[in-house]
N, C-alpha and C positions, 0 to 999 in steps of 0.2 A: 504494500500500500504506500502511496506515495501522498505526503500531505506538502499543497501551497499555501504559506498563511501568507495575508495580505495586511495584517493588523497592524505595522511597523512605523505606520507614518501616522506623527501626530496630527489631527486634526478634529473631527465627530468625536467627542469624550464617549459618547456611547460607543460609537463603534469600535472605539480603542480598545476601551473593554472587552466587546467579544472577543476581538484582536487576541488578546491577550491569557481572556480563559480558554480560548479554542490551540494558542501557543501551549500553555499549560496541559492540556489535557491528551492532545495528539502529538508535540512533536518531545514532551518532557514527563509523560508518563504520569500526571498527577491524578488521582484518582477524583471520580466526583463528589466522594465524600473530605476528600483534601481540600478542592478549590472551593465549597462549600462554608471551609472552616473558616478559611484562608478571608473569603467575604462576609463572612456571619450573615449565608444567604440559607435557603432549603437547598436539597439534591435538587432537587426538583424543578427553582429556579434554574441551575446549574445545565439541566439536561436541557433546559428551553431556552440558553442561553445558546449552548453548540448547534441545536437547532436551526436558529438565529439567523447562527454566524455562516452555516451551508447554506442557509436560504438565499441570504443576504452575498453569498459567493466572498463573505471571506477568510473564509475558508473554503478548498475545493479540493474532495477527495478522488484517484483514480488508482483504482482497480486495476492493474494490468494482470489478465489470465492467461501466466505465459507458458504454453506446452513447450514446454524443453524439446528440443530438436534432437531425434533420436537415428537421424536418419544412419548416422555410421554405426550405429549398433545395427540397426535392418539393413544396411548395408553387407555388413559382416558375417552374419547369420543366410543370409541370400548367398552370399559365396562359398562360405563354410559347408552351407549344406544344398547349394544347387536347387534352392528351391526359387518359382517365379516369383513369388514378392513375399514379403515379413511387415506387419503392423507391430508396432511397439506405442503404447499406452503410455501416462503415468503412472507407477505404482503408488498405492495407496494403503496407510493403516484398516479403511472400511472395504472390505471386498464390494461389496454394491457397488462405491467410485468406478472403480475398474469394470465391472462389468456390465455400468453404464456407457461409459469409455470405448469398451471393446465391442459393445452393442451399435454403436456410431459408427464404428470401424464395420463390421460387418455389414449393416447395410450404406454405406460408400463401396466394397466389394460387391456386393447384391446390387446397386445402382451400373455398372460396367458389366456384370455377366446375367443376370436376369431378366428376360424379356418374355413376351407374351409366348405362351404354352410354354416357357419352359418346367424341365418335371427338376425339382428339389427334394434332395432327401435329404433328412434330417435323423439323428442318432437320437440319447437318452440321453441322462445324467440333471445334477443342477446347476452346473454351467449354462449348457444349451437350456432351462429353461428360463434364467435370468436373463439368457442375452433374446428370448422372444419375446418376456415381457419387458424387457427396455429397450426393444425394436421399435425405431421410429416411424409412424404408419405410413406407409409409403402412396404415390396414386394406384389406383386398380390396376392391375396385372393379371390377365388371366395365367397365373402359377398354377402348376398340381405340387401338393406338396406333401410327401409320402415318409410314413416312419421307412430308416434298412434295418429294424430288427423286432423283431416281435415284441410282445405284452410284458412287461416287469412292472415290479413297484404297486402302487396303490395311485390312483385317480386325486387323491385328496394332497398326495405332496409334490404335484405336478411335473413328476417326474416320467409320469408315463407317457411310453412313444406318441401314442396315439394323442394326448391331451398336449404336449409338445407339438407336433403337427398341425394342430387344428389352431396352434397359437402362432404360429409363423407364417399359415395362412388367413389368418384376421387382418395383421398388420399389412399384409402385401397383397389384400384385394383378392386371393387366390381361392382355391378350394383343396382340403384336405383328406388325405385318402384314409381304409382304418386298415391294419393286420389284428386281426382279431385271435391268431396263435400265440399262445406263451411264448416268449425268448429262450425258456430252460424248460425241455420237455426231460422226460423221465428214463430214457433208453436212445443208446440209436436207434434200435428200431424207430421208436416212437416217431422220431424227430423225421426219420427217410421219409413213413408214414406220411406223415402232415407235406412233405416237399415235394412226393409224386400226387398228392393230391388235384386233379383238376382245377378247385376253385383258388389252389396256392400259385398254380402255373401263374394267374391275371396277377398275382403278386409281382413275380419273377417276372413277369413280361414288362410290366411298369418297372421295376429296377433296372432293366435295360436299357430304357429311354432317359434315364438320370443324366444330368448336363451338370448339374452343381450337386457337392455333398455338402453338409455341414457337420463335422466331425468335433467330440471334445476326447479328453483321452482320460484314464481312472489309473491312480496308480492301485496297488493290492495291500495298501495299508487300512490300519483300524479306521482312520477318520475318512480314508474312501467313499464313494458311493455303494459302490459294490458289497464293502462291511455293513455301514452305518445303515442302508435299508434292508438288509439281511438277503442281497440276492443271492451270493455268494457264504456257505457257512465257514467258522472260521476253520475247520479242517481242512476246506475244500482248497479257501486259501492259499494257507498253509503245503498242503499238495502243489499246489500251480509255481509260489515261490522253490518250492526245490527242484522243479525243473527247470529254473532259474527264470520264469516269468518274469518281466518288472510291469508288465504293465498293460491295460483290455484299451481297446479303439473298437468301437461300435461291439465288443465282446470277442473282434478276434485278440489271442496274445499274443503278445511279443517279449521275446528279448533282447537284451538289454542292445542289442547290435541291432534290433529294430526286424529282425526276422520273428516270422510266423511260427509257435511252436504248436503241433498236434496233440493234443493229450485226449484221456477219455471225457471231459468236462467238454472242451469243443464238437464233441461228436452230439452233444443233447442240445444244439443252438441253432435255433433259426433264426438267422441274420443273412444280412449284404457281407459275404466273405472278400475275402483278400482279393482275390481271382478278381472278380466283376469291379469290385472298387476300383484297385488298378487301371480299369478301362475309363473310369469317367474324368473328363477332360476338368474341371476345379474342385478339387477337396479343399477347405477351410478347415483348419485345426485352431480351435478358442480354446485357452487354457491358460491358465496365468497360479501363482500362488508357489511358494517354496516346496510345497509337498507333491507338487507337478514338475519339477523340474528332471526326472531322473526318466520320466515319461517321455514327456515334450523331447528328450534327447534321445531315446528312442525311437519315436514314432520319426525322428528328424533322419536319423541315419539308416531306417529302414526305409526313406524316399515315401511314405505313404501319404505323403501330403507336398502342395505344392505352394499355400497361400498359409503361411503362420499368421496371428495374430496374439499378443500376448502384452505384459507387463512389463519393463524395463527392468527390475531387479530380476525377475523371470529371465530376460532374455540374458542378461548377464551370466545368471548362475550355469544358462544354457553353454553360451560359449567357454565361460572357464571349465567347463566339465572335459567340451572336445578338448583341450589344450592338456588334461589330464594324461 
């Protein structure tokens, strides 16, 4: 914040005064109950004095809101890891900041590759649902805008696919598709089951027509999504990290080198796998926060994304890790 006082030049005994408690109070720290004392006035004159004095221009306050230029950090991370472009944010003590932030950033990406019919997929988690409910409403578009993985979670912590979907299509004028299969069926069979199904085929056939993803990434820890809604138990966890899992993107795993591992837990998942992903021409990966950092470098070096978008302390810890 930058304060002008204008109060300096003797002349208007009143306005000297404001002059002067407005000097006191913005550029020397005195509190309103000091310059109170100081006049044997109320607070409360005091507050309608600063008042006054901005109304009166003299004093005049300005605000500069200045997004630090991050560009040679997304510069760096674009080379490092050969992806088409990196959004770097402020980072912030309140997560919401950032993934209001990041939600800006996303739709400026949605503004250059989103156009009338295109089909959008969108993943789970509560990232991707902050950044639809801080998605700025765009004009109508005719969007389809489709979960790539089935049913998890609970409707009420709007974490689920289908209620994500239908919220990225409010903002963007579009319409949204439902996958009304579980994400974690009970056997492979089960899971083959429901994928040769006929009415899963129109599934499949619509993820083939995907032009945009919007991907966020779960590391396998306790504060996870994956934990913290109990999609995953913590045994099963537990299993995934010792085959050296770091980390799920739409529930395929990877690790830590950003390759796809097989295990029996991926055989019970109906999702947009690896395979078809790879095909569509923008994945978005949203993720920001220290406990994404080992992720984000992951999914970075396994090439499964082409448009980062992230935090600035995030993108940091990203590069110091390659340098590891």
């Amino acid at each position: 914040m930058k304060v002008v006082w204008r109060g300096d030049v003797m002349g208007d005994a009143d306005q000297y005064q404001l002059g002067k408690v407005a000097r006191q109070y913005y550029m020397e720290n005195f509190t309103l109950r000091q310059i109170a004392t100081k006049l044997n006035v109320s607070i409360s004159t005091v507050s309608r004095m600063l008042t006054r004095a901005k109304r009166e221009h003299i004093v005049e306050i300005t605000v500069h809101d200045l997004h630090p230029d991050f560009r040679n950090i997304e510069i760096e991370l674009e080379s490092a890891f050969e992806i088409k472009e990196c959004i770097v944010v402020p980072s912030s003590e309140k997560t919401e900041s950032m993934y209001c932030d990041m939600a800006r950033a996303v739709a400026e990406v949605f503004g250059r590759s989103i156009h009338n019919n295109t089909f959008l997929g969108v993943s789970w988690g509560e990232t991707l649902k902050a950044i639809g409910d801080n998605l700025p409403v765009s004009r109508p578009k005719h969007v389809h805008v489709v979960p790539i993985i089935g049913a998890m979670g609970t409707i009420e912590t709007g974490i689920y696919p289908n209620s994500i979907a239908k919220s990225f299509a409010d903002k963007l004028g579009g319409v949204s598709y439902l996958i009304n299969s579980p994400a974690i069926l009970g056997s492979k069979k089960m899971r083959n089951s429901v994928l040769r199904d006929p009415n899963f085929s129109k599934v499949k056939a619509i993820w083939n027509k995907i032009d945009v993803v919007l991907l966020s990434v779960s590391s396998l820890e306790r504060d996870a999504s994956v934990s913290k809604f109990h999609i995953f138990s913590p045994q099963e966890l537990e299993y995934m990290r010792s085959l050296g899992i770091v980390c799920a993107t739409n529930f395929n795993m990877l690790n830590a080198e950003g390759q796809p591992v097989g295990q029996k837990i991926s055989d019970r998942i109906v999702n947009m796998d690896m395979e078809r992903l790879r095909k569509v021409k923008t994945i978005i990966l949203v993720a920001c926060g220290a406990s994404k950092v080992e992720a984000i470098h992951a999914a970075l070096r396994g090439q499964i994304l082409n448009i980062l978008i992230t935090d600035s302390e995030t993108a940091r810890a990203v590069l110091k890790r390659r340098s590891v």
